[in-house]
VEXSE-57358 format. One record per residue (C-alpha): x, y, z; residue in three letters. Coordinates in steps of 0.5 Angstrom, whole numbers, plus 500, padded with zeros to 3 digits. Last residue first. Layout:
N
XYZALA
...
***
This chain:
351
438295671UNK
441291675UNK
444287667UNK
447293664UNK
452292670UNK
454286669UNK
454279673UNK
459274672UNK
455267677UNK
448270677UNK
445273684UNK
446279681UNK
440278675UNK
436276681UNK
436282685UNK
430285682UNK
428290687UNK
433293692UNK
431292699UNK
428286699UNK
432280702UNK
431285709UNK
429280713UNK
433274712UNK
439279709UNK
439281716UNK
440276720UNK
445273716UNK
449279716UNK
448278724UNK
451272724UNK
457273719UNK
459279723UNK
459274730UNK
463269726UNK
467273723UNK
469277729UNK
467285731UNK
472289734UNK
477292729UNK
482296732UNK
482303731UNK
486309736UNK
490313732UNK
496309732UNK
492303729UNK
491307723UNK
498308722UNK
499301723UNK
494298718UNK
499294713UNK
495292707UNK
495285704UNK
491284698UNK
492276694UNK
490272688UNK
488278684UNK
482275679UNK
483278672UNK
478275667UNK
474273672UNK
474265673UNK
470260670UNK
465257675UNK
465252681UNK
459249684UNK
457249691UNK
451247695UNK
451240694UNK
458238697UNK
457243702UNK
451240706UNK
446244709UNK
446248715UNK
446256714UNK
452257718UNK
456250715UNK
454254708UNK
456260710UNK
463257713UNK
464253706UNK
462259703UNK
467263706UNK
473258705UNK
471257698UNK
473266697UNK
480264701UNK
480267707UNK
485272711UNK
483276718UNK
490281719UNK
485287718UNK
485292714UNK
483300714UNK
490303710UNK
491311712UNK
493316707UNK
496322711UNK
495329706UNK
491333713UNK
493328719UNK
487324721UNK
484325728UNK
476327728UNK
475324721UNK
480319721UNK
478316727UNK
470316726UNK
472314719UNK
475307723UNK
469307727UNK
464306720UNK
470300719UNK
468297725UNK
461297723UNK
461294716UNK
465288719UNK
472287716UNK
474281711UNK
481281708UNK
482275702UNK
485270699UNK
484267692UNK
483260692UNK
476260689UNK
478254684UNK
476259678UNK
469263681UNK
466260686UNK
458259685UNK
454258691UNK
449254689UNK
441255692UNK
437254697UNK
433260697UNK
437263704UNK
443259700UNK
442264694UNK
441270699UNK
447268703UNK
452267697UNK
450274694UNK
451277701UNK
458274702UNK
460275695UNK
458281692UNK
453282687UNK
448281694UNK
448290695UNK
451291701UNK
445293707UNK
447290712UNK
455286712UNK
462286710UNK
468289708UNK
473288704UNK
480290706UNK
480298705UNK
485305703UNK
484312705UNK
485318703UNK
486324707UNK
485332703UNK
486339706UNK
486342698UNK
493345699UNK
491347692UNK
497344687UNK
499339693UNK
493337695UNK
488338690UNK
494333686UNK
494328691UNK
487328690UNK
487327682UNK
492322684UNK
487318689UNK
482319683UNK
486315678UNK
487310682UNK
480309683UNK
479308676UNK
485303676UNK
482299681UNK
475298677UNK
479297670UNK
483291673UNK
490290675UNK
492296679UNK
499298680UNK
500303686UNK
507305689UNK
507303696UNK
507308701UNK
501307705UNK
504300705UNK
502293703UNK
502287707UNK
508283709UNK
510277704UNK
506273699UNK
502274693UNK
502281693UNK
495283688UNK
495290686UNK
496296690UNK
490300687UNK
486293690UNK
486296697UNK
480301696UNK
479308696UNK
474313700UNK
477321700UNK
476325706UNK
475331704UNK
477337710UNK
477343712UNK
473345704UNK
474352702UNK
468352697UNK
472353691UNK
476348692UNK
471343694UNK
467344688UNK
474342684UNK
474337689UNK
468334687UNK
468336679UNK
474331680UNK
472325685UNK
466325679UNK
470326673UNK
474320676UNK
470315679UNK
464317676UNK
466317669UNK
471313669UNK
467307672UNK
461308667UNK
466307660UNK
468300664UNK
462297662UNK
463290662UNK
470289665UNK
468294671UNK
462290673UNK
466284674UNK
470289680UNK
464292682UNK
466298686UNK
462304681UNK
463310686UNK
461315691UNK
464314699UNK
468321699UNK
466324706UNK
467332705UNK
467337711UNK
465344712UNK
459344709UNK
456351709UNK
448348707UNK
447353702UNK
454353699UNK
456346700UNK
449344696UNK
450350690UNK
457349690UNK
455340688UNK
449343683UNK
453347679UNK
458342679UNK
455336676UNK
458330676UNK
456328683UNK
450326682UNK
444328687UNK
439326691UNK
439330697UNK
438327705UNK
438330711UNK
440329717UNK
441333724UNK
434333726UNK
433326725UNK
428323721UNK
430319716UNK
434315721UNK
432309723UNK
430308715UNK
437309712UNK
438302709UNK
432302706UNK
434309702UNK
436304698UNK
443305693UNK
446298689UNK
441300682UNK
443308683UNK
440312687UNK
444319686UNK
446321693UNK
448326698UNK
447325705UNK
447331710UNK
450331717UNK
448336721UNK
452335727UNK
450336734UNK
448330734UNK
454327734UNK
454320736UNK
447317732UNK
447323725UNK
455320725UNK
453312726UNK
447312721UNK
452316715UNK
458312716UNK
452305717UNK
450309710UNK
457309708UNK
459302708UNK
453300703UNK
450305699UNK
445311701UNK
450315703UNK
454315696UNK
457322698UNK
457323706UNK
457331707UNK
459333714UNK
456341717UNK
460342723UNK
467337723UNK
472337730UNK
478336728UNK
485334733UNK
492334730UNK
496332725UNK
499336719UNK
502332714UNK
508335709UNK
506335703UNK
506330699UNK
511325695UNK
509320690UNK
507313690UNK
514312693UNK
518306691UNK
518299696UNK
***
């Protein structure tokens, strides 16, 4: 496999963060970061900014919006006065990088948004960075930079990057604007690259939450194409211990792979959903046009990251339970979720 680029040497070693900025804290991987970093660390000040688009709710945070050590600011990344202001007064040492446009259906219809804030904002982020003199910025990617691999071992952290839709293509471009801080500046930076995840507090565009909200109504799962394309699924609280171990003992310049070898078609979960939900299959799936690109299959390898300590700990059946749990409770945390719970949803149609 060839080379994605050549860094700096890694410096290994123990880290031990005082002032964490979370960006995009609100949404869904990050605020279970955010809750597990204020909860574990008290004696960190962990401040969470976010610009509260239509996938973000400060609901996902109630159990925390009053601790001592964390604050909340809303903000957008793309503006650099605003970020040096934030990093200056609230001496922030440390940088989780979650922001960003992640749905790939989004990404075909207004793919203009995604550059924005997935580029010009994972740039004006470093370039702030920079001038603050960050100790570390760590920078939230996707496995779907590697594009699809159809059969064989899974990707590694060195494999060149071919991304097959606007969205990956978009953070792919923000991983080499990192690894250009890195080299050009000695930015302090790691990346990382994830399976799918799953769990409270992701908004219902896609697939597990949209499928339990519709069957919570009784409805159709819509599988697009012949719902055959494999995919890697982590619990969203495996992968908050994972930024645990990266940020306190990832190696500065190291890009570190967060998966799982559990793989499922898209048709095998709602099947799963339905049977957890009790209603009969044949009845509560339809199959629709496929997406304009649909990779069949993502296979990263994550043994560096195992090295460190990590292993995924919460099955799929008990993941799926307690999503369920959740989203029969808390179904309402953003408003108007209908126009995401439709087959091919699009950006301007959340809003």
């Amino acid at each position: 496999m060839r080379s994605s680029g050549k860094l700096l040497p890694p410096v290994q070693g123990e880290y031990t963060p005082k002032n964490v900025l979370i960006t995009g804290g609100a949404g869904f991987i990050a605020s279970h970061v955010v809750i597990h970093f204020v909860k574990k660390y008290p004696q960190y000040k962990i401040v969470n900014l976010d610009k509260l688009d239509y996938c973000s709710s400060l609901l996902n945070l109630k159990e925390i919006e009053n601790a001592p050590n964390y604050k909340f600011v809303k903000g957008n990344i793309c503006s650099s006065d605003f970020l040096n202001y934030i990093m200056k007064s609230e001496e922030i040492d440390t940088i989780l990088h979650f922001a960003a446009q992640t749905h790939v259906d989004n990404s075909f219809g207004n793919s203009f948004q995604f550059t924005e804030n997935n580029i010009l904002g994972t740039h004006t982020l470093l370039e702030a960075a920079k001038v603050q003199n960050i100790k570390r910025f760590i920078h939230v990617s996707t496995d779907e930079v590697y594009g699809e691999i159809e059969e064989g071992e899974g990707m590694e952290h060195s494999t060149i990057l071919q991304p097959t839709n606007p969205y990956a293509a978009t953070k792919a471009g923000a991983e080499f604007l990192v690894l250009a801080y890195h080299n050009s500046f000695k930015l302090p930076t790691i990346i990382t690259r994830g399976n799918n995840v799953y769990g409270p507090h992701q908004y219902p565009e896609k697939l597990i939450p949209k499928f339990i909200c519709l069957l919570n109504q009784g409805k159709q799962c819509f599988i697009h194409g012949d719902g055959s394309n494999q995919r890697n699924f982590l619990f969203v609280t495996d992968v908050a211990n994972a930024f645990d171990v990266i940020t306190h003992k990832g190696g500065i310049g190291n890009v570190y792979n967060i998966g799982t070898d559990f793989e499922i078609s898209n048709l095998e979960v709602a099947k799963k959903l339905i049977t957890l939900f009790g209603l009969p299959e044949d009845k509560h799936i339809i199959f629709v046009e496929n997406r304009p690109f649909n990779d069949c299959r993502y296979k990263i390898n994550s043994d560096k990251l195992a090295s460190l300590g990590w292993k995924p700990l919460v099955s799929w059946e008990e993941g799926l339970k307690r999503t369920i749990d959740w989203y029969k409770d808390n179904m309402r945390n953003w408003p108007r979720i209908e126009n995401a719970l439709v087959p091919h949803p699009r950006a301007g149609m959340l809003i």
